[in-house]
C-alpha positions, -999 to +999 in steps of 0.1 A: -710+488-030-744+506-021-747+483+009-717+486+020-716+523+019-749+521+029-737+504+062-711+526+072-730+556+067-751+542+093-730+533+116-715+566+119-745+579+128-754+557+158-718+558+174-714+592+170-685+620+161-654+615+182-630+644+186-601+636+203-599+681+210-632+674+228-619+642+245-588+657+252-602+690+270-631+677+288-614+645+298-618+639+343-596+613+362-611+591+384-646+607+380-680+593+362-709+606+346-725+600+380-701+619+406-702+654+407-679+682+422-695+710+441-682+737+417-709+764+407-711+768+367-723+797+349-735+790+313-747+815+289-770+811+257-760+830+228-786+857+238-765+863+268-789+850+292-771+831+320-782+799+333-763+790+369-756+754+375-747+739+412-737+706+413-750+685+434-741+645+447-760+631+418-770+658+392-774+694+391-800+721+394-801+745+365-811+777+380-846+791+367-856+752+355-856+737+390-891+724+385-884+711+350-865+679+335-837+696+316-819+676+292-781+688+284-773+680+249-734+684+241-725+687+209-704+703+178-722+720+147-699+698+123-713+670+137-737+652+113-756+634+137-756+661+163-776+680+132-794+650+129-809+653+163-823+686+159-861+681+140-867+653+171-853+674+200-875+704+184-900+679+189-894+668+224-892+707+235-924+715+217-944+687+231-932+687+266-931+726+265-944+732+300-920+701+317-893+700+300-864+723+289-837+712+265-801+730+268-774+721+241-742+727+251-717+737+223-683+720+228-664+743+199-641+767+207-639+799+186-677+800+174-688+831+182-725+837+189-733+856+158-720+823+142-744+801+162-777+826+159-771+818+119-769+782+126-801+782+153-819+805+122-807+778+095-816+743+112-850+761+127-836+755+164-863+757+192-843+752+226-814+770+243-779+765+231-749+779+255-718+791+241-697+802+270-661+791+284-682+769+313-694+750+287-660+728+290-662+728+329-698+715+326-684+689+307-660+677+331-688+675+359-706+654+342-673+630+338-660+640+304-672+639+269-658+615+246-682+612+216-708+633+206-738+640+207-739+630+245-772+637+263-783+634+298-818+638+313-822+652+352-855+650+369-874+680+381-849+673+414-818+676+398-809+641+403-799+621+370-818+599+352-809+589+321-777+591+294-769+583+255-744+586+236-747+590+195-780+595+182-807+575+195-846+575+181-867+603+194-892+577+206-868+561+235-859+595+246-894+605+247-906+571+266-874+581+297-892+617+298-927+598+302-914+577+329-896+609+349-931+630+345 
């Protein structure tokens, strides 16, 4: 029974939380993670500061991190292992401080920010989270979410580089960010 339960535990946590609301709403015909419209996004973090997105062919420049990788994290704070994830992307964010800048993307509606400042305060959170309505049209750029957590790593070009779906081990993550640098 322990293995069993045992098993299924983990393989929750590497395929990830499926929601068919977030399927449903961020969901793009006809469009991959790769294709990008040329739509202008605004995002905000839950301090209000805005962080403007263009599109571009293959990727995206996040404005005020054109010179960084940025890796967009999308993701639902009932999600175990989007909660999972947080200790190793604290990790990535502190050791690549100066390269790298990590932006999670919150793909709940009605969480106000007040609601997601306790939850940064509560799971020690060290990187941006956005909370804003372009959250959802960000997530149909990049093709649609269907399972979270969903990350994707652009170089310091804005070009795209890397995806995964679920949680996947800090190290391979950090090995893609190596390679970019």
């Amino acid at each position: 029974m322990k293995i069993l339960l045992t098993a299924i535990l983990t393989i929750s946590l590497f395929t990830g939380c499926n929601d068919k609301h977030v399927e449903n709403s961020t969901k793009q015909k006809n469009n991959s993670i790769f294709n990008k419209a040329s739509n202008s996004i605004v995002l905000k973090d839950v301090f209000g500061k805005e962080i403007r997105v263009k599109s571009l062919e293959n990727g995206f420049i996040f404005q005020g991190y054109e010179e960084k990788i940025v890796l967009i994290n999308f993701f639902t704070t009932w999600c175990p292992p989007c909660r999972a994830e947080i200790p190793h992307l604290n990790n990535l964010q502190k050791k690549y401080k100066d390269d790298l800048k990590i932006i999670s993307v919150l793909l709940e509606k009605n969480k106000s920010n007040e609601d997601i400042i306790n939850f940064i305060n509560k799971n020690d959170i060290e990187f941006t989270i956005t909370n804003s309505k372009d959250n959802y049209k960000l997530a149909k750029e990049v093709g649609g979410v269907r399972s979270i957590p969903l990350m994707l790593i652009y170089d310091r070009d804005g070009k795209y580089s890397q995806h995964y779906t679920g949680a996947v081990p800090e190290e391979m993550i950090d090995v893609d960010i190596k390679r970019i640098l």
